[in-house]
C-alpha positions in Angstrom: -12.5 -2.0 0.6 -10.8 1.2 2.5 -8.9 -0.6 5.0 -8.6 2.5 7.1 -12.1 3.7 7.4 -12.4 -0.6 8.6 -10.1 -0.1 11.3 -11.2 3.9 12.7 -12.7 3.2 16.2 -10.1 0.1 17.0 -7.9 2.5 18.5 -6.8 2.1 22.4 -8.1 5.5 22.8 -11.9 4.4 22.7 -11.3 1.2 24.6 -10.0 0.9 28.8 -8.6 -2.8 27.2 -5.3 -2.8 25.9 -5.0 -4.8 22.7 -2.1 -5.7 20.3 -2.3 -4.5 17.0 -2.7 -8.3 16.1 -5.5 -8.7 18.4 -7.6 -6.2 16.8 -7.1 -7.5 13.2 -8.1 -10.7 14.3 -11.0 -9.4 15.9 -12.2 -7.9 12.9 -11.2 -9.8 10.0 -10.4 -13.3 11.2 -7.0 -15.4 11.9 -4.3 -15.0 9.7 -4.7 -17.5 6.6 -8.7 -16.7 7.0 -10.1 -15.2 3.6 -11.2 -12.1 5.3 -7.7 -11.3 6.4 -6.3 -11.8 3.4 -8.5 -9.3 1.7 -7.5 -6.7 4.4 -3.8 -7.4 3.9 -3.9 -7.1 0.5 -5.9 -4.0 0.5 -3.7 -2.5 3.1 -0.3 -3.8 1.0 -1.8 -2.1 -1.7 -2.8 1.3 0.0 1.4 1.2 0.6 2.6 0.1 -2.6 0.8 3.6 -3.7 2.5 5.3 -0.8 6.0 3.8 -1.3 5.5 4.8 -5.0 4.4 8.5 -4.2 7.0 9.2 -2.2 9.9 7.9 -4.3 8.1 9.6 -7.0 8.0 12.9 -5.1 11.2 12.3 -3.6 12.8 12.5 -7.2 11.2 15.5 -7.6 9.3 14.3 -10.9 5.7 15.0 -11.4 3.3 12.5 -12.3 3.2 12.8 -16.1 6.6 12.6 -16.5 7.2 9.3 -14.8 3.6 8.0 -17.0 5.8 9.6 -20.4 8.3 7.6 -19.4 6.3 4.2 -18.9 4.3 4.7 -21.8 1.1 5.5 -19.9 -0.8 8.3 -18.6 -0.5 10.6 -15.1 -4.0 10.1 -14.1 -3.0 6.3 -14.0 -0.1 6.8 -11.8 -2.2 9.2 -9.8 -4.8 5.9 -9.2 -1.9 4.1 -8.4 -0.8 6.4 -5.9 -4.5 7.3 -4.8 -5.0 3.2 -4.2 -7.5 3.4 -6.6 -5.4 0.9 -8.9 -3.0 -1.8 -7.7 -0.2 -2.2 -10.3 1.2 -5.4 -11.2 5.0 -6.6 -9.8 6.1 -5.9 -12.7 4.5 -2.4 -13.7 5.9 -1.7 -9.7 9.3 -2.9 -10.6 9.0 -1.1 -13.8 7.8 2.4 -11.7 10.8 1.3 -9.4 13.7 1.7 -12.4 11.7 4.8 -14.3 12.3 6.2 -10.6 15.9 5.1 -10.5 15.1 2.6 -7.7 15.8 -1.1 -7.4 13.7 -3.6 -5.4 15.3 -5.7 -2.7 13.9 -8.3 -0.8 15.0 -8.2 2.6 14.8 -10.9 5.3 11.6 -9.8 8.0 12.3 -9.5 11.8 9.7 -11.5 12.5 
């Protein structure tokens, strides 16, 4: 599922009714906790595991197959990662994470 393409046309641009973010996902996949929302939220935490990845990557200035030589595995699979074709395990993230020189933290939410 493209998570974006779901949500193009939900935008307060096309409608005179001002809705929350919030409002608009549970318009069109369901309450929180409902099985259609937590297919959307995956697919959108894993179109920004690839992003967060992406960026560190580029950030380091390393290209694709040298962070895959230094997993083990190949560029185009990092390149699926990073494309959201792929969603890696925790621990090939956490792995990606160190090969990058970057730790994961889990931080308390504002919510």
């Amino acid at each position: 599922m493209n998570w974006q393409n779901n949500l193009k046309g939900n935008t307060m641009t096309t409608n005179t009714e001002i809705k929350s973010f919030d409002e608009i996902l549970d318009a069109k996949y369901g309450k929180p906790g409902t099985p259609e929302r937590m297919e959307a939220e995956e697919a959108a935490y894993s179109y920004y595991s690839g992003v967060l990845l992406r960026r560190a990557r580029k950030k380091t200035g390393m290209t694709q197959g040298e962070l895959a030589a230094k997993l083990g595995t190949d560029a185009a699979y990092i390149s699926r990662i990073e494309n959201d074709a792929v969603t890696p395990s925790v621990g090939v993230f956490f792995r990606i994470a160190d090969a990058l020189g970057y730790s994961v933290e889990l931080t308390p939410s504002r919510k």
